[in-house]
C-alpha positions, 0 to 999 in steps of 0.5 A: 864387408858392406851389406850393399855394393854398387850396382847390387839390387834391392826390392822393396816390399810392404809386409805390413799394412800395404802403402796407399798407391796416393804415396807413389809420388813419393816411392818415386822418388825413393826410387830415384834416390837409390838408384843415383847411389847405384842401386837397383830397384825391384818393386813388390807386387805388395809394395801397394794397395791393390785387389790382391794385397787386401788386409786379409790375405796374409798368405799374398804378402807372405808369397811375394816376400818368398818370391823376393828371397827365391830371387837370387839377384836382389841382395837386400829386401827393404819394407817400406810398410807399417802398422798391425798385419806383419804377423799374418804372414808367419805361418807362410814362411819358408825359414829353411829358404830364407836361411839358405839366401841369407839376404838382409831384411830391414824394416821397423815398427810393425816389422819388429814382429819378422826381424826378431821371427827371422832371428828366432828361425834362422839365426841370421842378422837383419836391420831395424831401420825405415829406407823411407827416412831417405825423403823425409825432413832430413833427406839429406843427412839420411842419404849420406848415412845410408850410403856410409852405412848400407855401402860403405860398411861403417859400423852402425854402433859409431853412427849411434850417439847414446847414454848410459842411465844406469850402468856402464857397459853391456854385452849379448846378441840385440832382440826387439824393436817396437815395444808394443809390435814385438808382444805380438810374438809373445807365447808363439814358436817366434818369440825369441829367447831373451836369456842373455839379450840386449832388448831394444825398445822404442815406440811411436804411440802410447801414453804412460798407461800403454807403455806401463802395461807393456812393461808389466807384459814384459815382466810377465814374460819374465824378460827383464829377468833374463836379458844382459842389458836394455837399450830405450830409442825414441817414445815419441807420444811421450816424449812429446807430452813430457819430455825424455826425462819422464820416459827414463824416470818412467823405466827407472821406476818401474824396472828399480828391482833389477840391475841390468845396465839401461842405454837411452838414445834418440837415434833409434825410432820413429823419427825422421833422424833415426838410424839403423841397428841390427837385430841378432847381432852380438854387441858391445857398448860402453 
């Protein structure tokens, strides 16, 4: 069964940083691009930057975002945002209605820290992935992707070209997401438990600093301990310093005391190309 079907409704929201009304132009244009696939299009009352949606009133972003699950028409809720402020909202969630609509959420980046919220208090199934990559570089091969995997259910697993750097097979229910976002969670009620998971790990910024003391962090939480199975998207800023042999090497060295197998792909992140992967969902890779 596809997650969308024609003429299904869709909202768009930002959770995180609200996008700045100079985008509109571009949101537009999005629009127009789904609505061609038969899909319409709600907008949030904070999708934009406005005299409500200011970076302090969490408790804002958090009611319209309810007001979208309550909202029993729209069958998925796209985030269109990025940045710092997804966690503000947490403690403004009704998990038991959002459980209850089991509508799909899609984001990444920033919104790491609520899919992997929404695994942790609902168990339900969300999607890590940018609907903005639709009117990027590579508009083109994006929509197509969408369309084959938002609404005509191929299996996001085969859309992804990836490769085993140690090991040859993993299995248990995917986590994570931004590397650096997905901390945020760390020692709250939100965390999920990573005994048996498959983490996912990507970034945009962070040098080899960054990256090593998140890695130590992750250590820390002793999650390297407990997961089945570790799966590296795009590091943007350090693959354009060096290149993805040094983010490989990078991990292999610092994760050398366990023996969990790794899958390194360029189709998860913050690229123009990248696809979508579901948070919460058991899989399977060899």
């Amino acid at each position: 069964m596809s997650i969308l079907n024609k003429n299904d409704t869709i909202a768009l929201i930002s959770c995180s940083n609200a996008l700045d009304i100079s985008m509109k132009k571009n949101i537009d244009k999005l629009i127009t691009i789904l609505k061609s696939l038969n899909l319409n299009v709600i907008t949030s009352n904070a999708l934009f930057k406005n005299k409500y949606n200011s970076t302090e009133n969490g408790k804002f972003r958090a009611n319209e975002l309810m007001n979208l699950y309550n909202n029993k028409d729209i069958k998925a809720i796209f985030d269109l945002s990025g940045g710092d402020l997804c966690n503000e909202i947490l403690d403004f969630l009704d998990y038991n209605v959002i459980l209850k609509s089991n509508t799909p959420f899609i984001g990444y980046s920033d919104l790491t820290v609520i899919l992997n919220a929404l695994y942790t208090k609902t168990n339900l199934i969300n999607f890590n992935y940018q609907l903005r990559n639709l009117i990027r570089e590579n508009s083109l091969e994006q929509i197509h992707y969408f369309r084959n995997v938002f609404l005509e259910n191929t299996n996001m697993l085969e859309e992804l070209n990836y490769k085993f750097i140690k090991g040859k097979s993993m299995e248990g229910v995917l986590i994570g997401g931004n590397i650096r976002c997905f901390l945020k969670l760390a020692g709250t009620e939100y965390m999920p438990d990573f005994k048996d998971k498959i983490l996912f790990l990507e970034a945009l910024s962070g040098d080899v600093n960054k990256i090593s003391t998140f890695i130590a962090q992750y250590k820390q939480l002793r999650a390297f301990s407990d997961i089945k199975g570790l799966i590296l998207g795009k590091f943007t800023e350090l693959e354009e310093t060096y290149n993805e042999s040094f983010v490989i090497d990078l991990f292999l060295e610092k994760l050398q005391e366990y023996d969990f197998p790794i899958i390194k792909t360029s189709n998860l992140g913050h690229s123009a190309n990248s696809k979508a992967i579901c948070i919460g969902e058991k899989i399977i890779l060899s």
